[in-house]
N, C-alpha and C positions, 0 to 999 in steps of 0.2 A: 514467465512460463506461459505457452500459448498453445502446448500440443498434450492434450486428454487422453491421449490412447491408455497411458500406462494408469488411467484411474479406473478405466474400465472392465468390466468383470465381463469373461467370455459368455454368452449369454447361454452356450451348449454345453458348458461347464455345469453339473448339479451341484452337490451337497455333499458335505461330508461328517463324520462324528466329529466330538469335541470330545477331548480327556477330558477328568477330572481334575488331572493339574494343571488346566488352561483356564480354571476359575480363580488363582493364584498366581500372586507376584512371580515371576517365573527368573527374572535378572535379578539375582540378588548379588553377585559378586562380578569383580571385574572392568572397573570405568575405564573406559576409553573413547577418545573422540566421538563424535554422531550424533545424530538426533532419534534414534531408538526410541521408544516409548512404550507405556503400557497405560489401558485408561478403563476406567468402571463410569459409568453413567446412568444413572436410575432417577424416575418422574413421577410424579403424580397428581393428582388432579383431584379438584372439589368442583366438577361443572358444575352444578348447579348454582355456585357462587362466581363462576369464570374465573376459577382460582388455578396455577398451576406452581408447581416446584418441581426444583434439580438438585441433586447432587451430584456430585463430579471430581472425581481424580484424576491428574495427567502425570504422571509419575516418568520425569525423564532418566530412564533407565543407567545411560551412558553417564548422562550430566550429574548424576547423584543428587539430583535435587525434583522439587515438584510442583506443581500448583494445583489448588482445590478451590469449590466454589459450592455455597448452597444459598439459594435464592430462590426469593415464592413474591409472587406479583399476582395480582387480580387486576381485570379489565386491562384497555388497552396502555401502554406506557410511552410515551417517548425518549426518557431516558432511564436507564438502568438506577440513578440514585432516586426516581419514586416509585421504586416497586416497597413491595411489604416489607419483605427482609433482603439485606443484599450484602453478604459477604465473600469476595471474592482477596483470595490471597497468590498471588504469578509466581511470587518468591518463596519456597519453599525447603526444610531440609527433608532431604529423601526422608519415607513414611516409616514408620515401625512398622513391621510386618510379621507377623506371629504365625503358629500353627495352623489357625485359624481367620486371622481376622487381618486387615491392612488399617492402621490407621494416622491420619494426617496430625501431623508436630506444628501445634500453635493452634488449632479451629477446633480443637475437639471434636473429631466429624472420626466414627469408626465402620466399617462395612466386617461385618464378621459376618463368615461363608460357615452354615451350618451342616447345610450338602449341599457340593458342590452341584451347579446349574441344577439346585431345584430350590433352596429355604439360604435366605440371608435376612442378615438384621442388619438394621441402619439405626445409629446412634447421633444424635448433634445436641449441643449445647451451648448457647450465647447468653449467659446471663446480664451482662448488660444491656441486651432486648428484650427481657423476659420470653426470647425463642430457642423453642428446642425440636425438636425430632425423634421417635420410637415407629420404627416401621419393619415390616415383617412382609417377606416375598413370599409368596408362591408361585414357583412354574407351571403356565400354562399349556408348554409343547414342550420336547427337547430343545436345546439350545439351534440354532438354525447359522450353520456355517458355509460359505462359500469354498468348493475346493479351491487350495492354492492360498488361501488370506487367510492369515491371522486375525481372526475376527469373525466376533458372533453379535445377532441380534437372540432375543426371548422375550416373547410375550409372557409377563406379569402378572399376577396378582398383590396388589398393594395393598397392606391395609394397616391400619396404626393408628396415631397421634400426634398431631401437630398444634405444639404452642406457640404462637403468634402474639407480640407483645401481649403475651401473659393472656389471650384469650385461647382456651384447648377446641379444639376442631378436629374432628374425628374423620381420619383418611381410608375410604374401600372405594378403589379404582383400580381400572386395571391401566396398564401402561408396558411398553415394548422398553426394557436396559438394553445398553451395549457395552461390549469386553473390546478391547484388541491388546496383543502382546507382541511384543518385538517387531514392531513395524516403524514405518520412518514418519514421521508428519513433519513435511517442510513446511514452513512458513512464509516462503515468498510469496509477493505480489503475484498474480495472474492474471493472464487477458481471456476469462471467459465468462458467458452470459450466465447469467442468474439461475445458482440451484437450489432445487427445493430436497428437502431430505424429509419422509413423510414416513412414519410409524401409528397407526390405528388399528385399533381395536372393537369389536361391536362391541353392545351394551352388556351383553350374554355372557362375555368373555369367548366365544367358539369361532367367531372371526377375526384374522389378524393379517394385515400387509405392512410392508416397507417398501421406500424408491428412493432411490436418488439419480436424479434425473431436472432437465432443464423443459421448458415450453417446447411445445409443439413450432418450429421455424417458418412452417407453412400456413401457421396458425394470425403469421402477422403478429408476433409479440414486441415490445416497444422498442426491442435491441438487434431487430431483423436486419437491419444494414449493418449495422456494426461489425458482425460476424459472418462465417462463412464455415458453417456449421451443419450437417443434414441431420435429417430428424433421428434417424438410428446412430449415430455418433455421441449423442444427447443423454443417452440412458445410461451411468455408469453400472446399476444393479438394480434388483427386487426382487420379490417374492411375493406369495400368497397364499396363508394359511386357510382352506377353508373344506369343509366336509370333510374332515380329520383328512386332508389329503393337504402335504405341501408342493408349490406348486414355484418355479422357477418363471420372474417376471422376463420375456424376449423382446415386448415391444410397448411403448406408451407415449402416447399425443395428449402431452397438458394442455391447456390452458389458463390464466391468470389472471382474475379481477384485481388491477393497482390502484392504491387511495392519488391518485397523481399530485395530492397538495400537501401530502407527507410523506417525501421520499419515496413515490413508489411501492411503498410498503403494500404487503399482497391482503387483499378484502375477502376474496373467497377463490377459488379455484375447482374446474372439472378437468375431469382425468380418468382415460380408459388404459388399462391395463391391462396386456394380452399377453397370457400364462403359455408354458412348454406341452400345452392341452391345445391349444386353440381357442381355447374358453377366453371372452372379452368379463373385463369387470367394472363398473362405471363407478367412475367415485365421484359425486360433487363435497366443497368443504366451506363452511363459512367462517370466518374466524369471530373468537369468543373473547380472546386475551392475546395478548401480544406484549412482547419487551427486547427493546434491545440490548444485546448484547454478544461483545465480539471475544472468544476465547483468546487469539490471539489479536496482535495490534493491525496485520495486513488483510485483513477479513469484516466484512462487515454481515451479521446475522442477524435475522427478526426471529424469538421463538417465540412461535404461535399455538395458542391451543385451538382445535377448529373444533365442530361439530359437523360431522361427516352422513351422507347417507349413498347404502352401497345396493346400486341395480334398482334404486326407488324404494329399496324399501327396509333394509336393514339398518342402523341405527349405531354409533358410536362416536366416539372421541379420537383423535388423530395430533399428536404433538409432532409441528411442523419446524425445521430451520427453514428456513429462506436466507440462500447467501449471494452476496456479491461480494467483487473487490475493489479497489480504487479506478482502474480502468473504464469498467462500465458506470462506477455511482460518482464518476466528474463530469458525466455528462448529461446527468439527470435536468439540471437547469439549465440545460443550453442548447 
């Protein structure tokens, strides 16, 4: 696959509401062919230890089955088997799904929706890591939906409990979840240059952005001949929450610091984002922690916690993917 139009979100397109039943399993009957999906994703963060965690549902709707994953790494990692905790399971039977709450068969990992897009709890339990999970969301904004997509982001508030081989560490961070429902996520290979998928937060909790979006092409990034890509082709989406005002991202020129003697892997990165105002927003981001890890097998991703500062002077936390696929990372050594 080599042609991005259809990833990209019409940038003149706004925002729209979000039910209350788009916080819930919504396919529950009916398997038939496809790759349908429906996915919950919630993070959080101990910066000041460079500590970050994920949970994760992909519940293949069609296919009646599911994969889940919760994982907490500190500092940078090279490979997913030395982060902190790392339980990822691909094979899955479809989750129990209650009035209330979805939870994964075999991980003990529950998400119960207390109100919907505003209060969830998050439950996990590994007793042979002595690790577990107790965490408690608050909404930060309304849920923030793209018209046309199935799929929301919302800034977070996290706060809770995290046992980590048997030592308790106490989680209040804020962090951006994401929802999608009845949407497709193919799996093939791809021929396109490196995306970064960026959710931060300031320290405040009162600023919040997302992008997903590639380097600036003009900028000279390592994979400028490769492709044949203009810099507004690059943006699939964004937003920006800020002065209680949300703000629709139209335009953004990254750039990316790469460690060049570890795959590439991104060091820190700046990034101006120009909102449906006119208004530029300048993000620089340095990374704090890093691990890899690829949800599925034709994808490869770094996720990163960075530390962020926005226009010089505001202040937060930013959990970054950085993706590629086999096309571009064969040619990293050569």
């Amino acid at each position: 696959m080599s042609n991005i139009a259809h990833l990209r979100r019409d940038p003149a397109a706004g925002f729209e509401p979000c039910l209350p039943e788009n916080d819930y399993i919504l396919s529950k009957d009916g398997p038939i062919p496809g790759v349908e999906n429906e996915t919950y994703w919630f993070s959080f963060d101990k910066p000041e230890r460079a500590l970050s965690g994920s949970v994760y549902f992909w519940v293949h709707t069609q296919l009646r089955t599911m994969s889940c994953f919760v994982v907490v790494w500190a500092g940078v990692k090279r490979y997913v088997w030395q982060a902190e905790h790392f339980n990822y399971h691909q094979f899955l039977p479809y989750p129990e799904v209650g009035e209330d709450y979805v939870q994964a068969p075999g991980i003990d990992v529950r998400i119960r929706i207390h109100e919907p897009h505003e209060r969830h709890e998050i439950t996990y339990k590994d007793p042979d890591t002595g690790t577990s999970l107790h965490l408690v969301t608050r909404a930060l904004t309304p849920p923030i939906k793209a018209v046309g997509r199935a799929h929301l982001d919302q800034p977070m508030h996290i706060q809770g409990e995290l046992k980590l081989d048997g030592e308790t560490i106490q989680i209040d961070s804020y962090s951006i979840r994401d929802r999608s429902w009845r949407g497709k996520r193919h799996e093939q290979a791809s021929k396109f240059p490196p995306f970064t998928f960026g959710s931060g937060i300031s320290g405040d909790g009162q600023i919040s952005f997302n992008f997903c979006g590639a380097d600036d092409p003009t900028k000279n990034p390592p994979w400028a001949a490769m492709y044949d890509f203009k810099a507004e082709d690059l943006l699939l989406e964004g937003w920006i929450h800020r002065d209680g005002k949300l703000s629709k991202v139209v335009k953004m020129s990254k750039v990316t610091e790469h460690d060049r003697d570890d795959f590439m892997r991104a060091l820190s990165w700046e990034c101006e984002l120009t909102d449906d105002t006119g208004r530029s927003h300048f993000i620089k981001a340095k990374r704090q922690s890093s691990m890899i890890l690829a949800p599925w097998y034709n994808i490869y991703t770094d996720w990163q916690q960075l530390s962020f500062t926005l226009d010089g002077h505001v202040e937060g936390i930013c959990m970054s993917n950085e993706m590629f696929w086999n096309d571009y990372a064969k040619t990293l050594r050569g």
